[in-house]
N, C-alpha and C positions, 0 to 999 in steps of 0.2 A: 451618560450611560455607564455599566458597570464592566467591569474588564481583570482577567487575570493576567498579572502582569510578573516577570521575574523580574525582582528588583534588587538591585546593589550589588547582589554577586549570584552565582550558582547554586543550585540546590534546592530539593519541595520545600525545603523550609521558606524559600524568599519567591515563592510561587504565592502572589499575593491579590487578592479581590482589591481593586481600585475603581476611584470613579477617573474616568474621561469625559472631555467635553464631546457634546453628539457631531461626528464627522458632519462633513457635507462632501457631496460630489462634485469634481471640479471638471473641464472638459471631458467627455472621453471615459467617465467614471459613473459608475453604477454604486447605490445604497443598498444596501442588506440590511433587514430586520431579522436575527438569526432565531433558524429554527433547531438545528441540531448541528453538532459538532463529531469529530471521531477521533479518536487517538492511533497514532504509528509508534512505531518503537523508536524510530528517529525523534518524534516530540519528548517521548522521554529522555534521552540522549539530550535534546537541546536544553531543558530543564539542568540535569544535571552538569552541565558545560563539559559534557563529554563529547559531544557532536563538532562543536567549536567552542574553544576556550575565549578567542579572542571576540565573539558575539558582540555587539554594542548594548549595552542595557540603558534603559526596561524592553525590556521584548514581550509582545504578547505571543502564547505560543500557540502550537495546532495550524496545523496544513490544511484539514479536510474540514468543508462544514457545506451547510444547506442553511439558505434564508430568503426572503421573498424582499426584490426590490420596492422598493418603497419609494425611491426617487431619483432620478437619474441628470447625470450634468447634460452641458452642451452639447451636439451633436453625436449624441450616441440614437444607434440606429439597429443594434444588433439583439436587445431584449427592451423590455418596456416597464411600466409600474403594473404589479402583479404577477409578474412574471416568477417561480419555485425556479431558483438557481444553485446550481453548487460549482465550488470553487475549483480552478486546475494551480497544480499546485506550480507547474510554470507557468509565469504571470504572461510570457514575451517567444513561449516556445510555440507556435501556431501552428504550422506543420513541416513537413520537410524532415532530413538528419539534422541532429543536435549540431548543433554550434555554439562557440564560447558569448557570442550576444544573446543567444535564445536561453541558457542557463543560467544567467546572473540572477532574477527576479524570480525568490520560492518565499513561499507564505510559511509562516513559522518560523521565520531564519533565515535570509537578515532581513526580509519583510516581516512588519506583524501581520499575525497569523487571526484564525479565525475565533478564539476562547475568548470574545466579548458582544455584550447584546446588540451593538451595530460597527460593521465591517465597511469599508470603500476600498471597492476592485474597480479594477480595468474591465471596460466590456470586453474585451479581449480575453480577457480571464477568467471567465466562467460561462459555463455551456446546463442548456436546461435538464431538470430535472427530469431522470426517466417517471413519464405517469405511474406505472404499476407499484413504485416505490414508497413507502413512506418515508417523512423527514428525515427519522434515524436509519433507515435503511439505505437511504442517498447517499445519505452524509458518508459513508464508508467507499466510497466507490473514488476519490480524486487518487489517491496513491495505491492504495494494496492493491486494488480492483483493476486499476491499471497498469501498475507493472508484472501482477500476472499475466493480464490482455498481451502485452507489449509482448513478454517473454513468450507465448504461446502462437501467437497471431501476426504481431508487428516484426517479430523478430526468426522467428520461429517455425512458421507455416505448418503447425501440426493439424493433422486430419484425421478422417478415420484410420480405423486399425493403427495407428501409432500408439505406444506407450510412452508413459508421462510418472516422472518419478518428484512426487513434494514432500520436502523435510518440514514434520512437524503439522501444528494444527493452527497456529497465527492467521492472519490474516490474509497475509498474500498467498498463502497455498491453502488455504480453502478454495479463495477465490479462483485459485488455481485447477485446483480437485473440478470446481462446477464447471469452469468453462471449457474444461479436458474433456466431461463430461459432455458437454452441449456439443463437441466438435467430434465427438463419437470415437474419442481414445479411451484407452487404458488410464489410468492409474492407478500407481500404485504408494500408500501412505505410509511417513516414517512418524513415527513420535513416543516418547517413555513413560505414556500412560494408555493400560489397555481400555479403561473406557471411554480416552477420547479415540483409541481406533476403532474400536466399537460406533463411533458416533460417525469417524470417516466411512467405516463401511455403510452406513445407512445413505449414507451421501453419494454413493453408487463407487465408492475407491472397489477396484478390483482385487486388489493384494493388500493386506501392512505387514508392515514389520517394526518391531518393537528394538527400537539401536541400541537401549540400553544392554538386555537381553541379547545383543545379536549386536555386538559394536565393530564385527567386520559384514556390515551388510550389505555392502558393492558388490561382495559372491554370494552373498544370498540372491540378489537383484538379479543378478545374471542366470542364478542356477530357476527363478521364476520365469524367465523367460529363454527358455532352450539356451544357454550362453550365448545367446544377442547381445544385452543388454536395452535400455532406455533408451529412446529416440530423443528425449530429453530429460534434465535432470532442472528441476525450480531449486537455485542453490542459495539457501537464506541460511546456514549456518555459516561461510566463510571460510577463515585458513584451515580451522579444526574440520570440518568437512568435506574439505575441499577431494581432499588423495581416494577418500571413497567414493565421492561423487566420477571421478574417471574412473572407475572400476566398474559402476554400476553403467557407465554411458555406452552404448555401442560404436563402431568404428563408423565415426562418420558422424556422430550426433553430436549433441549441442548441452552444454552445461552454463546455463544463463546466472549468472554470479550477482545475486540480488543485497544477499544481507550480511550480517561481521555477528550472529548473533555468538557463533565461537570462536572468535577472535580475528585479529586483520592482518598479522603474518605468520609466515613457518615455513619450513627449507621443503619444497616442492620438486619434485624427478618431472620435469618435460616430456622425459622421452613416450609415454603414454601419449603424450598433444602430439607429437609428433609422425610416430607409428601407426596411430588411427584415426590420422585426420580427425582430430577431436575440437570443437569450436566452441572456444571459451567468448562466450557472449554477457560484457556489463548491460544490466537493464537498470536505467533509472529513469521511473515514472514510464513517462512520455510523453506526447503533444495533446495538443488541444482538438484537433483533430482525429487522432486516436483515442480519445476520450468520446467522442461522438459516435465514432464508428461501434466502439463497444457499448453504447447505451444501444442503441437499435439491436447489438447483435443481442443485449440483456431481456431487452424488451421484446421480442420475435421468441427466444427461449424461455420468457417470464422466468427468471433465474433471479430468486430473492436472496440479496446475501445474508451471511449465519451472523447475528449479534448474539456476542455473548451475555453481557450488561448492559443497562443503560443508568445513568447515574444523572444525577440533577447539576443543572449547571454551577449552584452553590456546594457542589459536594466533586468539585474538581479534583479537590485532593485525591480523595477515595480512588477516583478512577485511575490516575498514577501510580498509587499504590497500588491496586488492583493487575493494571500491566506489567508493573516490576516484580509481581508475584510469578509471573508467566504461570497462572492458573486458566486462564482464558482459552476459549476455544472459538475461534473465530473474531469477531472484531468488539470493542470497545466502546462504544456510545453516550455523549452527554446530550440531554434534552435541554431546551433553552425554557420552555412554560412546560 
């Protein structure tokens, strides 16, 4: 089988098509014939040994994909041959709060991941494909799709009449935008191109605001809603974002601290965490089990995620490129045929 693999050291340039020997299934392990794959910003990050320097190589990369079992080991009982699966990206997280054994095992790092035309997961590790989805439309759903869920739902408990404030137009706050959306909140969209707010407002975002234009937009946030503020804040920019995102939150809300896309420290004043009961909530990913819960709630709202691209499985490059463009609005997609 053919497989992208980072070979020798870091960098696209050593992000290399190889052949592998075709896996087999061993106890307990399911085969994948892959059909579509999806990129995070974290696969770019492992590529470039910026996620973890100290990685083991060759590493295949990519967390999220979609493939149809095709043959399975010993005593698995939990999907079958035929079965449209896609993968979680904790191999060992099942359900329950995170714990340091349930975290060890993620796909893409220091598992390989899913960027080769056949995969061997744990039946443990992958939950079926929502039907209304297509391949490339699945394939997007293991990480972004779920650590919005998690922040909003698992973590979060927003409902109606709450507002929901997502930085930017990437993936996890799209996914974010829709399902705020399907729970019948507000949102309101941040990002530095007015025709991708253009594109959030067709997606039913209630407000945007444009940060570049407006780079103290915590008092704008607030001045949008009577000086409330946000019931929650999806916070994927980081340190840089961080000091706006508690201006924009209200007393009592929840700022779910998802991504470092502006970096991962900076001298921070508490005393806001502290005066308005503000709850700084880490989201990453989630369980396998909340992975299930949001396919039905996906599929009851038919809520099809935004792909920006799709790019052929021989033009992997491209798609890396393409994410480190941050030209993308919504999610990233490689097709296997």
């Amino acid at each position: 089988m053919r497989a992208f693999e980072i070979q020798g050291s870091f960098g696209l340039d050593n992000l290399r098509l190889t052949e592998r020997s075709d896996p087999v299934p061993g106890p307990g392990q399911v085969l994948l014939k892959m059909r579509s794959a999806s990129l995070n910003y974290r696969d770019l990050l492992m590529v470039r040994g910026h996620y973890n320097p100290r990685q083991p190589l060759p590493l295949i990369p990519c967390s999220d994909g979609v493939g149809v079992v095709t043959a399975v080991g010993e005593g698995v009982s939990r999907v079958s041959v035929g079965d449209r699966v896609a993968s979680c990206f904790f191999q060992t997280w099942i359900g329950g709060p995170p714990a340091a054994g349930k975290l060890a095992g993620t796909l893409g790092g220091p598992l390989d991941g899913m960027l080769a035309e056949q995969v061997v997961l744990s039946e443990d590790g992958v939950v079926p494909a929502p039907e209304h989805l297509s391949d490339v439309e699945a394939a997007t759903l293991p990480c972004a799709a779920l650590t919005a869920w998690s922040a909003l739902v698992e973590q979060g408990e927003v409902g109606p009449d709450d507002t929901v404030l997502v930085q930017g137009t990437g993936g996890v706050s799209i996914f974010a935008l829709q399902i705020g959306r399907s729970l019948g909140a507000r949102v309101i969209a941040t990002s530095s191109s007015e025709a991708k707010l253009r594109r959030a407002i067709d997606l039913g975002a209630w407000k945007t605001i444009n940060y570049t234009e407006n780079p103290s937009w915590g008092k704008t946030v607030r001045q949008l809603t009577d000086a409330i503020g946000v019931d929650q804040v999806v916070e994927v920019g980081g340190a840089g974002t961080l000091e706006q995102s508690l201006k924009a939150v209200r007393v009592g809300g929840q700022v779910s601290v998802i991504g470092v896309l502006s970096g991962i420290s900076s001298e921070l004043n508490i005393i806001p965490i502290l005066m308005q009961n503000i709850r700084l909530q880490g989201i990453l990913v989630g369980s396998r089990n909340g992975f299930e819960r949001m396919n039905r709630h996906l599929a009851k709202h038919e809520i099809q995620p935004v792909v920006d691209r799709v790019f052929h499985f021989n033009d992997a490059h491209e798609a890396f490129r393409y994410m480190a463009s941050g030209a993308h609005f919504g999610k990233i997609a490689i097709a296997f045929d």
